[in-house]
ModelCIF file with pLDDT and N, C-alpha, C, O atoms, coordinates in Angstrom:
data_MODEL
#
_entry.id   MODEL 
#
_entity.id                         1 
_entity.type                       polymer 
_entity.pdbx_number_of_molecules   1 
#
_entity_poly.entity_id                      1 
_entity_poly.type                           'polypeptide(L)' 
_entity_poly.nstd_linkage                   no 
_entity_poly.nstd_monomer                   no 
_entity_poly.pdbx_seq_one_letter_code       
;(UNK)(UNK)(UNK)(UNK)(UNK)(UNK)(UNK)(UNK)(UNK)(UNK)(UNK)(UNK)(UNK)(UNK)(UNK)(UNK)
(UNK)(UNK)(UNK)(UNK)(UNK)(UNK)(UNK)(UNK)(UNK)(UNK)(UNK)(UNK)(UNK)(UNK)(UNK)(UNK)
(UNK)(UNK)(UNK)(UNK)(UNK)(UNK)(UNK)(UNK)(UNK)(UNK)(UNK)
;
_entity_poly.pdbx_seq_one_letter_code_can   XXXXXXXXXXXXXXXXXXXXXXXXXXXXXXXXXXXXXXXXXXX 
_entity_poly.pdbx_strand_id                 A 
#
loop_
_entity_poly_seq.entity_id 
_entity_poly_seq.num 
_entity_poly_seq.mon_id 
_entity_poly_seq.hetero 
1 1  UNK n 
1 2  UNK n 
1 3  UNK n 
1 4  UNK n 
1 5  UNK n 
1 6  UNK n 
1 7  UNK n 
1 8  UNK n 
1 9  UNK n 
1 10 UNK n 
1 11 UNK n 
1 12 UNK n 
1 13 UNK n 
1 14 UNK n 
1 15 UNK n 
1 16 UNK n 
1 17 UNK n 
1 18 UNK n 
1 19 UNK n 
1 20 UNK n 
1 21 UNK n 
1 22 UNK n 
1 23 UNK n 
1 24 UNK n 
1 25 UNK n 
1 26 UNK n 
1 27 UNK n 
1 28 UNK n 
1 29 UNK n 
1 30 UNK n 
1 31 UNK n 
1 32 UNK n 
1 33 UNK n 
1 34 UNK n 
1 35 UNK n 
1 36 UNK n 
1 37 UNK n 
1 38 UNK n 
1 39 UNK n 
1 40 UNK n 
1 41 UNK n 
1 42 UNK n 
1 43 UNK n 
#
_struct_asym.id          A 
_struct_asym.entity_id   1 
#
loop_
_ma_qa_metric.id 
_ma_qa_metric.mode 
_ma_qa_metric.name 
_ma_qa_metric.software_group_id 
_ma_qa_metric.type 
1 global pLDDT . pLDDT 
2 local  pLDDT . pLDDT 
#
_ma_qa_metric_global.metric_id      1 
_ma_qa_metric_global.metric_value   81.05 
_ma_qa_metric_global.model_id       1 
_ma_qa_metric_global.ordinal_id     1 
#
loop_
_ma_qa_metric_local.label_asym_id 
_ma_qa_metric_local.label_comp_id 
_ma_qa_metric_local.label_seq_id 
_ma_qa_metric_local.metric_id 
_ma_qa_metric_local.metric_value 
_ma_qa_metric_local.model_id 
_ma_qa_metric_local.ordinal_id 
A UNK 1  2 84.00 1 1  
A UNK 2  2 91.00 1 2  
A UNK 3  2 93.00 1 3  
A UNK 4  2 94.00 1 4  
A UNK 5  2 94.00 1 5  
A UNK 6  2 94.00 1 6  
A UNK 7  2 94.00 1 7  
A UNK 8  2 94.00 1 8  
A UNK 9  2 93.00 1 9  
A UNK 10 2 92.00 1 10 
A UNK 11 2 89.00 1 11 
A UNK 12 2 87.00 1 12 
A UNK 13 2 86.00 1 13 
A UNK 14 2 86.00 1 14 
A UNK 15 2 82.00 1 15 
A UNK 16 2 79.00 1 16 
A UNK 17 2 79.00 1 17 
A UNK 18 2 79.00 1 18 
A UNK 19 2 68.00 1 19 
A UNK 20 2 64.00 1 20 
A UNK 21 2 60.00 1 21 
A UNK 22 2 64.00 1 22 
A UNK 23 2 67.00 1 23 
A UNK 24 2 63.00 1 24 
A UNK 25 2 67.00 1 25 
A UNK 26 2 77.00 1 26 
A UNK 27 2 78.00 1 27 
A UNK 28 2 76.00 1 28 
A UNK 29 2 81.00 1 29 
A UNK 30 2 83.00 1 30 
A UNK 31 2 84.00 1 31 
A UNK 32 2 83.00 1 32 
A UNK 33 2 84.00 1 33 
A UNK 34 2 85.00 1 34 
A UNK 35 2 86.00 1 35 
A UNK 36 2 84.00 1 36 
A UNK 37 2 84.00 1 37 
A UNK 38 2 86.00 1 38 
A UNK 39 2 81.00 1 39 
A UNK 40 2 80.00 1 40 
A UNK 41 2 78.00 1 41 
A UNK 42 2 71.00 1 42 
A UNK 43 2 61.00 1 43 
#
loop_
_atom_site.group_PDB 
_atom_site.id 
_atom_site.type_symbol 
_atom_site.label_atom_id 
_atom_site.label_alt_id 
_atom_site.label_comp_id 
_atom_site.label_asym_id 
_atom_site.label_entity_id 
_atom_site.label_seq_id 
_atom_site.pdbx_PDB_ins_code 
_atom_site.Cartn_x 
_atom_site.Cartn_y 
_atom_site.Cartn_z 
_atom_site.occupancy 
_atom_site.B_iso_or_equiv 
_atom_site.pdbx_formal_charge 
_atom_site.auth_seq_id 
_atom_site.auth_comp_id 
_atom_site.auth_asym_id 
_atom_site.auth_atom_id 
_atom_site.pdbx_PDB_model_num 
ATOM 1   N N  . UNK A 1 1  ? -1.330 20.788 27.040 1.00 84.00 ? 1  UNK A N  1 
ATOM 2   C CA . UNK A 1 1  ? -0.274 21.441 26.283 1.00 84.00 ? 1  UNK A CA 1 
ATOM 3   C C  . UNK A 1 1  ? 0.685  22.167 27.216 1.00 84.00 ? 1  UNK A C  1 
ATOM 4   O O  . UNK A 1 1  ? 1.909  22.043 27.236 1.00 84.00 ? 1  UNK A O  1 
ATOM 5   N N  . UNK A 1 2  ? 0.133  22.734 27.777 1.00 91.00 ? 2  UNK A N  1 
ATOM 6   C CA . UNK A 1 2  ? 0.845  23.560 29.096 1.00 91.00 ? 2  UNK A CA 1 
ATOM 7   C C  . UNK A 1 2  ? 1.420  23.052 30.160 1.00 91.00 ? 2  UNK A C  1 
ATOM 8   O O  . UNK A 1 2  ? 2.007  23.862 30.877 1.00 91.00 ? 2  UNK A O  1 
ATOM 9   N N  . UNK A 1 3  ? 1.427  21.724 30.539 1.00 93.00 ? 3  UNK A N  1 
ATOM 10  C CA . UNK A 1 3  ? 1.819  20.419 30.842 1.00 93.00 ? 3  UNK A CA 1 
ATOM 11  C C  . UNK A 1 3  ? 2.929  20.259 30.826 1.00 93.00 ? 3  UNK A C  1 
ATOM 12  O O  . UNK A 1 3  ? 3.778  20.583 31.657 1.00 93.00 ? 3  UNK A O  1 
ATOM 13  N N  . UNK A 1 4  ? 3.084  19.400 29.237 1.00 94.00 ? 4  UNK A N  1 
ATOM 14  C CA . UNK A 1 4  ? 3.851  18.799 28.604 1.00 94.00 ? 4  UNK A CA 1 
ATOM 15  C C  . UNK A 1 4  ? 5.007  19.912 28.527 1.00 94.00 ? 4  UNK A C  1 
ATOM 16  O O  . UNK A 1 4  ? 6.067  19.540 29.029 1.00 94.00 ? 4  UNK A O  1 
ATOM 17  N N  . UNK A 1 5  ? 4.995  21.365 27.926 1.00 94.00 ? 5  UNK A N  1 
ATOM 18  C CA . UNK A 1 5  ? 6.112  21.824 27.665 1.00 94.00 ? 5  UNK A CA 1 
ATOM 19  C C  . UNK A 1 5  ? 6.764  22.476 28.897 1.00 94.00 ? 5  UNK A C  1 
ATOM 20  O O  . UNK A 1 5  ? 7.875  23.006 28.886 1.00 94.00 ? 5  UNK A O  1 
ATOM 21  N N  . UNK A 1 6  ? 5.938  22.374 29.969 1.00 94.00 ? 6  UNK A N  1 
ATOM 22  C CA . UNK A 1 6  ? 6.349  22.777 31.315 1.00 94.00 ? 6  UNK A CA 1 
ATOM 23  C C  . UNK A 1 6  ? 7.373  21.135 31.914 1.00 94.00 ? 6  UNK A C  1 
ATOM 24  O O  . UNK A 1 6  ? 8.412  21.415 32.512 1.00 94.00 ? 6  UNK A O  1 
ATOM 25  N N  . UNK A 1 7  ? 7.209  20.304 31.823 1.00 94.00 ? 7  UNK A N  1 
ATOM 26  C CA . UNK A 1 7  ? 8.116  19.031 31.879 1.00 94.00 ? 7  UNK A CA 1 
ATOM 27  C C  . UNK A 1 7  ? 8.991  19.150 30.863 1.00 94.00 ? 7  UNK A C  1 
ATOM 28  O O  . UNK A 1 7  ? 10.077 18.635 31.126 1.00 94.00 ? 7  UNK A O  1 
ATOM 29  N N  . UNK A 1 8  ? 8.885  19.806 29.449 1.00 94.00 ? 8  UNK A N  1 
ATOM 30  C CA . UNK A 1 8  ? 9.974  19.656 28.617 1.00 94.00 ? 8  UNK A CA 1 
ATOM 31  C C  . UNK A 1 8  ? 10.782 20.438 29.353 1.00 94.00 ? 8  UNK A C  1 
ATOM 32  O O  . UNK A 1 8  ? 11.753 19.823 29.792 1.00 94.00 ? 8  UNK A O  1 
ATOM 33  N N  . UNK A 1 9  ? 10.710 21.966 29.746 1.00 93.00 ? 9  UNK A N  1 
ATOM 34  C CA . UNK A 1 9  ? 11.369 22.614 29.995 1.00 93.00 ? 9  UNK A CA 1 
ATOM 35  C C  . UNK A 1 9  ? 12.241 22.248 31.357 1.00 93.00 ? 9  UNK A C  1 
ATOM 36  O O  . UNK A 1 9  ? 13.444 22.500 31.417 1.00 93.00 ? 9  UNK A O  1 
ATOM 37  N N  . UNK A 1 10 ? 11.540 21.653 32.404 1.00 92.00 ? 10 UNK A N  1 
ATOM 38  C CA . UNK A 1 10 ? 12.268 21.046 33.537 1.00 92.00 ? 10 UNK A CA 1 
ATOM 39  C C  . UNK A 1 10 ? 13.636 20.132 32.929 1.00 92.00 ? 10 UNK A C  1 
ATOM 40  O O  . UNK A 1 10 ? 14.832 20.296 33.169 1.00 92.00 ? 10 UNK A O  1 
ATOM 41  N N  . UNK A 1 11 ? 12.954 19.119 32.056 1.00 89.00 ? 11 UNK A N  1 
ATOM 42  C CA . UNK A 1 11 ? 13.721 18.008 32.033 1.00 89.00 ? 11 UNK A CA 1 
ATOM 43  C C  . UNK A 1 11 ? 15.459 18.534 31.058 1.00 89.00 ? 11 UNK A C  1 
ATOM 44  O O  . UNK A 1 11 ? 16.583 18.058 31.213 1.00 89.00 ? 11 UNK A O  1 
ATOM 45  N N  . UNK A 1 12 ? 14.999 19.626 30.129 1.00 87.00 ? 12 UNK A N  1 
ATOM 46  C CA . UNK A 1 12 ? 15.952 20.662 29.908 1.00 87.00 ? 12 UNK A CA 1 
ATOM 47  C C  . UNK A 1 12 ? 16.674 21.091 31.008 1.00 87.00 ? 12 UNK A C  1 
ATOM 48  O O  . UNK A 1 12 ? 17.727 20.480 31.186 1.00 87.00 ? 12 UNK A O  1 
ATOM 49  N N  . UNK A 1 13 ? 16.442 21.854 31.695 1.00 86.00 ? 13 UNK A N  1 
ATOM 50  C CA . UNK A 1 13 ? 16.879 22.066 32.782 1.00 86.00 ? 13 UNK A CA 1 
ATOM 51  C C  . UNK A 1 13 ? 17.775 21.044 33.575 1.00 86.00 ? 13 UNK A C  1 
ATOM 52  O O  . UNK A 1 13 ? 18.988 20.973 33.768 1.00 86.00 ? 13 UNK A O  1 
ATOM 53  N N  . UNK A 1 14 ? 16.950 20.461 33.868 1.00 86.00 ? 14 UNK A N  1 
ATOM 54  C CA . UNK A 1 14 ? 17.628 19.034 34.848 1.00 86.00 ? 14 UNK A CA 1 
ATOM 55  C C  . UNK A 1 14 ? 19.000 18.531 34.171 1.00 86.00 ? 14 UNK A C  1 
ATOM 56  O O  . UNK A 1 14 ? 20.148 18.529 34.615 1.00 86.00 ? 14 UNK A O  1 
ATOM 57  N N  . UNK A 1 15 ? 18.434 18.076 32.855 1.00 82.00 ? 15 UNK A N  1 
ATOM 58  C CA . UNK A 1 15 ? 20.047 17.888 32.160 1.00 82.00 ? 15 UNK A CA 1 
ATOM 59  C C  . UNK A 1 15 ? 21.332 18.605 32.107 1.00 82.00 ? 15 UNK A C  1 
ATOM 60  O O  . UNK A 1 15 ? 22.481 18.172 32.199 1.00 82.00 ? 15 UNK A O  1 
ATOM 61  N N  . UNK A 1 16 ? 20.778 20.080 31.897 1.00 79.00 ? 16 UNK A N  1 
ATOM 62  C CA . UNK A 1 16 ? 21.784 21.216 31.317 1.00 79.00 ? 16 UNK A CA 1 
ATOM 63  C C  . UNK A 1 16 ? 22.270 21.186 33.085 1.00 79.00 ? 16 UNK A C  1 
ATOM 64  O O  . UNK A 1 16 ? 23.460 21.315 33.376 1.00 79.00 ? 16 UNK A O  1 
ATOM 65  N N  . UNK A 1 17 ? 21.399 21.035 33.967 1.00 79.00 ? 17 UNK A N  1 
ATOM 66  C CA . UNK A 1 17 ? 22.136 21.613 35.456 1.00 79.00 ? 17 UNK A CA 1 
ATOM 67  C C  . UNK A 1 17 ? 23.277 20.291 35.445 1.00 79.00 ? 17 UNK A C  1 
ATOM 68  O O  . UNK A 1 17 ? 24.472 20.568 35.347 1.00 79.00 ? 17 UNK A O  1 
ATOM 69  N N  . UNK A 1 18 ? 22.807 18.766 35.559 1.00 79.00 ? 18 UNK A N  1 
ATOM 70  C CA . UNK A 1 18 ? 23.272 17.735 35.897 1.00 79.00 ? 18 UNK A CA 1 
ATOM 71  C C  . UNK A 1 18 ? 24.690 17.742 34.825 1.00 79.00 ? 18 UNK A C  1 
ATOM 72  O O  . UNK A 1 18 ? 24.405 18.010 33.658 1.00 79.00 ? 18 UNK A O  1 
ATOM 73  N N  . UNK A 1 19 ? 25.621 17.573 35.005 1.00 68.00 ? 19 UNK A N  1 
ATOM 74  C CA . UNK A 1 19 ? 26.636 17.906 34.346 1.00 68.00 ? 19 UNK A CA 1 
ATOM 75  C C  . UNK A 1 19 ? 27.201 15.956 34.148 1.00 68.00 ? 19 UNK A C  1 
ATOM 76  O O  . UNK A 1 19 ? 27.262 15.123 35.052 1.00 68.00 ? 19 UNK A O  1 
ATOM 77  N N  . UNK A 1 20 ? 27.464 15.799 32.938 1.00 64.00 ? 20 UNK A N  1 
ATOM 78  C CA . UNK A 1 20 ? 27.887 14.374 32.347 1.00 64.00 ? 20 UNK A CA 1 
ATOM 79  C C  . UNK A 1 20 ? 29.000 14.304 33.576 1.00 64.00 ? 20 UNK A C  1 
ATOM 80  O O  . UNK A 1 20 ? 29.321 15.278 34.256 1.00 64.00 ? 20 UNK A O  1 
ATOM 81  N N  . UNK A 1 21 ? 29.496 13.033 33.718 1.00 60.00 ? 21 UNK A N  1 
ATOM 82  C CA . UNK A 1 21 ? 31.170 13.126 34.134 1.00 60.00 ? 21 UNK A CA 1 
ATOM 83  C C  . UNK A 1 21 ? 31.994 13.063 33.297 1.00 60.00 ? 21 UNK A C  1 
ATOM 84  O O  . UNK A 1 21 ? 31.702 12.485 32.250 1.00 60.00 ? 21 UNK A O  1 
ATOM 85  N N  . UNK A 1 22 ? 33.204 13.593 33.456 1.00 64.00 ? 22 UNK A N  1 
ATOM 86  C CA . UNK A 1 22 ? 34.150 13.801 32.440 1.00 64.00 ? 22 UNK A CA 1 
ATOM 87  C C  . UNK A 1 22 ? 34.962 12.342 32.638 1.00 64.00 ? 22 UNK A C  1 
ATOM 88  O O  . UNK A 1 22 ? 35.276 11.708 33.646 1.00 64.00 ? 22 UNK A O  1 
ATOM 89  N N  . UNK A 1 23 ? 35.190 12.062 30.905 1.00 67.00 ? 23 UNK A N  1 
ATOM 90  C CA . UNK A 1 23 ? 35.939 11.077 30.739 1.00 67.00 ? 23 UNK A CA 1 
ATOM 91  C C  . UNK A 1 23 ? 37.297 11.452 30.817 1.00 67.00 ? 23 UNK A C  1 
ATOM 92  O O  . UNK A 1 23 ? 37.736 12.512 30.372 1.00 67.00 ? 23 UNK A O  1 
ATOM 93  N N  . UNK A 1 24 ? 38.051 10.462 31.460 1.00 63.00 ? 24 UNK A N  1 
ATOM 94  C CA . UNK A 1 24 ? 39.656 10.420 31.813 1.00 63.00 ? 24 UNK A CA 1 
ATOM 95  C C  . UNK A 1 24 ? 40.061 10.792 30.621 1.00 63.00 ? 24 UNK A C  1 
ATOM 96  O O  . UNK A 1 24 ? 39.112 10.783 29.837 1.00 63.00 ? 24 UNK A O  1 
ATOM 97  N N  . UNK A 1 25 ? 41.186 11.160 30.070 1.00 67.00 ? 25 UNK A N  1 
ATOM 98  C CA . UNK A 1 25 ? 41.762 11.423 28.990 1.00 67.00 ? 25 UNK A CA 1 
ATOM 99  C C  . UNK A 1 25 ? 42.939 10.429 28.955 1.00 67.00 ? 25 UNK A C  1 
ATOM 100 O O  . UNK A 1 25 ? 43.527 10.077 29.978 1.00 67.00 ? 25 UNK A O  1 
ATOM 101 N N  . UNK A 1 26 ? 43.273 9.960  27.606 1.00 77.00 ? 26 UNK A N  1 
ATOM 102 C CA . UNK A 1 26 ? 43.934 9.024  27.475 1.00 77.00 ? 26 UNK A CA 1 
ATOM 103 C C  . UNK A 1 26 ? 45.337 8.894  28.088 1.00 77.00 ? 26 UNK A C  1 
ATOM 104 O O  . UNK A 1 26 ? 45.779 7.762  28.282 1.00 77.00 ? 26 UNK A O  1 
ATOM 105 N N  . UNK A 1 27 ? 46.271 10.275 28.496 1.00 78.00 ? 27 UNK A N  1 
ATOM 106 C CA . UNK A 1 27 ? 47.657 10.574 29.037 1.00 78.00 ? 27 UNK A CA 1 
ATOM 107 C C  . UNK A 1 27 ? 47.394 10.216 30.391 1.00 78.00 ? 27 UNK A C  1 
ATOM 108 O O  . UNK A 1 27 ? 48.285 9.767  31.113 1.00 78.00 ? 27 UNK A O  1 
ATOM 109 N N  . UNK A 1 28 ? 45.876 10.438 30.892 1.00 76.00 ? 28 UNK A N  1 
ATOM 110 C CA . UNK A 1 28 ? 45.825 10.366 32.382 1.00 76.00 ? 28 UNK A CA 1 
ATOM 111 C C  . UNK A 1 28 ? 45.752 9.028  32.692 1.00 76.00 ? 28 UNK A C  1 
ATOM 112 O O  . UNK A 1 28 ? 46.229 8.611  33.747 1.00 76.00 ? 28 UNK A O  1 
ATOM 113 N N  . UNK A 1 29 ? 45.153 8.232  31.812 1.00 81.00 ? 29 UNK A N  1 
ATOM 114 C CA . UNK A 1 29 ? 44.894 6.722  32.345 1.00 81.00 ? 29 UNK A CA 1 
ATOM 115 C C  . UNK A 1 29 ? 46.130 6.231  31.941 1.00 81.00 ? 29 UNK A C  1 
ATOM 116 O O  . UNK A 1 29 ? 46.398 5.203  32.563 1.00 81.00 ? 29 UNK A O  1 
ATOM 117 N N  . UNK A 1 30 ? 47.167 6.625  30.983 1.00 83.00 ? 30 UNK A N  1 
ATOM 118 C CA . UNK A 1 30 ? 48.581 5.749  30.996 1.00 83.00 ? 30 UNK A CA 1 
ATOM 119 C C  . UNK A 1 30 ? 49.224 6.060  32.131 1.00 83.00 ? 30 UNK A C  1 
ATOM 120 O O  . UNK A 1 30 ? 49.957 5.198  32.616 1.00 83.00 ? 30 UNK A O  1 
ATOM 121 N N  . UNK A 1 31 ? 49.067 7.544  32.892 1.00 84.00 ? 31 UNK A N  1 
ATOM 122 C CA . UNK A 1 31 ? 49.635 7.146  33.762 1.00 84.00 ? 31 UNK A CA 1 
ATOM 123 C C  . UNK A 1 31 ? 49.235 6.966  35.002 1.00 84.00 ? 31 UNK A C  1 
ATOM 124 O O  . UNK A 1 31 ? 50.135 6.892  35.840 1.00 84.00 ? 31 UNK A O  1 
ATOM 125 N N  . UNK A 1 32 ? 48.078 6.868  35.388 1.00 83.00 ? 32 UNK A N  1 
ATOM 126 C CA . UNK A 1 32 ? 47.320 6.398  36.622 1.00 83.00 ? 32 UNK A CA 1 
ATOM 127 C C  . UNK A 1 32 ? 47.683 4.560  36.014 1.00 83.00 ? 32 UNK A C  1 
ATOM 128 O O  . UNK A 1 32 ? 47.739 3.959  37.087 1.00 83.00 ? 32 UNK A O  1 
ATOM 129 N N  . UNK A 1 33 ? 47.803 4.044  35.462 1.00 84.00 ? 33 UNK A N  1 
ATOM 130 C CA . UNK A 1 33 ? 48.205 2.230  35.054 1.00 84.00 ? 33 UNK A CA 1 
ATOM 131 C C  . UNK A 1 33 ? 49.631 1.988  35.256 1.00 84.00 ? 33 UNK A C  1 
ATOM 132 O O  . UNK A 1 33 ? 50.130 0.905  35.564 1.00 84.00 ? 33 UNK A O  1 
ATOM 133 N N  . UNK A 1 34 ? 50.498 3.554  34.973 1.00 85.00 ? 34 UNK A N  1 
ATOM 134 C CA . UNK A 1 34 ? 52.094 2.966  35.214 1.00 85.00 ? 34 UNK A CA 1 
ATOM 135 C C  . UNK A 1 34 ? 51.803 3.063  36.879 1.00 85.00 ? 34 UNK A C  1 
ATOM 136 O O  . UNK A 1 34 ? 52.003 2.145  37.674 1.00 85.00 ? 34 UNK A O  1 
ATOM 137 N N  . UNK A 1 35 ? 51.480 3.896  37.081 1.00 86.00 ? 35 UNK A N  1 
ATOM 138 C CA . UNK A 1 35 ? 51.214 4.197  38.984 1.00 86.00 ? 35 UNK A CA 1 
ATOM 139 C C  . UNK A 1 35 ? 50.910 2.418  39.169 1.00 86.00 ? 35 UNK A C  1 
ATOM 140 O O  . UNK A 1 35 ? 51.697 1.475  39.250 1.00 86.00 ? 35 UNK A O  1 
ATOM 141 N N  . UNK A 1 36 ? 49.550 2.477  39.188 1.00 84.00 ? 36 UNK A N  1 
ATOM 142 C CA . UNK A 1 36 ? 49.609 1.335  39.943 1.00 84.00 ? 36 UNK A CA 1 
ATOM 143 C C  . UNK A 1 36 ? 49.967 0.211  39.463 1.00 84.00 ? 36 UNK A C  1 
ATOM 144 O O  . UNK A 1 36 ? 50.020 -0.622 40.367 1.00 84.00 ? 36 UNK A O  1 
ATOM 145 N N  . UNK A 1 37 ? 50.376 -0.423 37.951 1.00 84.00 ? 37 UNK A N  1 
ATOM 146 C CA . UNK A 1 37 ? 51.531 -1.263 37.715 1.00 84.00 ? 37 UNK A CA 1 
ATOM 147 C C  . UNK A 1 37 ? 52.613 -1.245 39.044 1.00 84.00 ? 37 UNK A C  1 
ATOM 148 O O  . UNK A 1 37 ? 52.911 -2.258 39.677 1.00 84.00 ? 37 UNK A O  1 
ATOM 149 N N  . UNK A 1 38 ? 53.043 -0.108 39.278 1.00 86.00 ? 38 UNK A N  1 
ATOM 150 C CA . UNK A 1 38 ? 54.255 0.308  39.878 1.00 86.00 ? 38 UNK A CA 1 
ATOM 151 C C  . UNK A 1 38 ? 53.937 -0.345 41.145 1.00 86.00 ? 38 UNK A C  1 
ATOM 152 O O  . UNK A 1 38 ? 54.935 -1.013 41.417 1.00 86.00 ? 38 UNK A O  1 
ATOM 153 N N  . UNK A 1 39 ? 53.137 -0.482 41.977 1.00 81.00 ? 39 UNK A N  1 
ATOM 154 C CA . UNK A 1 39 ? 52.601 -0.233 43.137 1.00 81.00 ? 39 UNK A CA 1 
ATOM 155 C C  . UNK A 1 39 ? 52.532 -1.670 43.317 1.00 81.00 ? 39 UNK A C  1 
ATOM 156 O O  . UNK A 1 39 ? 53.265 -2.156 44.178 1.00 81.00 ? 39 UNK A O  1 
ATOM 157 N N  . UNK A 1 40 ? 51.640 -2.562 42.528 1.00 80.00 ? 40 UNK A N  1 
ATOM 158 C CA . UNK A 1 40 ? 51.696 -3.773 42.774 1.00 80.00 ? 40 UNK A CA 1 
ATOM 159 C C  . UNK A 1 40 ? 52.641 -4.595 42.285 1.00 80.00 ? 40 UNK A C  1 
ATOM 160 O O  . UNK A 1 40 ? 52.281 -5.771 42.344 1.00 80.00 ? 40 UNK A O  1 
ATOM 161 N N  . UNK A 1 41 ? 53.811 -4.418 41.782 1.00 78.00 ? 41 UNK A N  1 
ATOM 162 C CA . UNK A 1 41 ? 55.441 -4.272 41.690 1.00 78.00 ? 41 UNK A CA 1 
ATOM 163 C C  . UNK A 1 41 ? 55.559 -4.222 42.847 1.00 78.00 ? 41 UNK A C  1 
ATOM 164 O O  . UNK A 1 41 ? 55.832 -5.403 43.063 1.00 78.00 ? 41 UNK A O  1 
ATOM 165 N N  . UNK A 1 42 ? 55.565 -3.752 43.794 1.00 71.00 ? 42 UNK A N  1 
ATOM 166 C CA . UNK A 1 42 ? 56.361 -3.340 44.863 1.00 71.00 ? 42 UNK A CA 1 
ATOM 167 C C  . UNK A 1 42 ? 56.262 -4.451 46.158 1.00 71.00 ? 42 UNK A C  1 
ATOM 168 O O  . UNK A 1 42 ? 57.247 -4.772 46.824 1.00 71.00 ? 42 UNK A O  1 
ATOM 169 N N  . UNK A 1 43 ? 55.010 -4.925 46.364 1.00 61.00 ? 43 UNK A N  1 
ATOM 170 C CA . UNK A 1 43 ? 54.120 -6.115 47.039 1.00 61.00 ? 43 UNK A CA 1 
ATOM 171 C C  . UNK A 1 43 ? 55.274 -7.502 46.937 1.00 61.00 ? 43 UNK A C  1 
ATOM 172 O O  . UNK A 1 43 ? 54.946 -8.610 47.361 1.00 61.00 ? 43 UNK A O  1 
#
């Protein structure tokens, strides 16, 4: 018993420390695509 909620509590941990990556937001990827649209335009 003492185990198990001692791994729950890590694996809590581990998650809450490990931080997701943040998804691009939609304004940023239109214009990171005109960028490099632009770029391989230029070639």
């Amino acid at each position: 018993m003492k185990v198990s909620l001692l791994a729950t509590i890590l694996v809590v941990l581990f998650l809450a420390a490990c931080d997701r990556p943040k998804q691009a937001l939609p304004e940023q990827e239109k214009e990171n695509f005109k960028e490099l649209m632009s770029e391989q335009n230029k070639d």
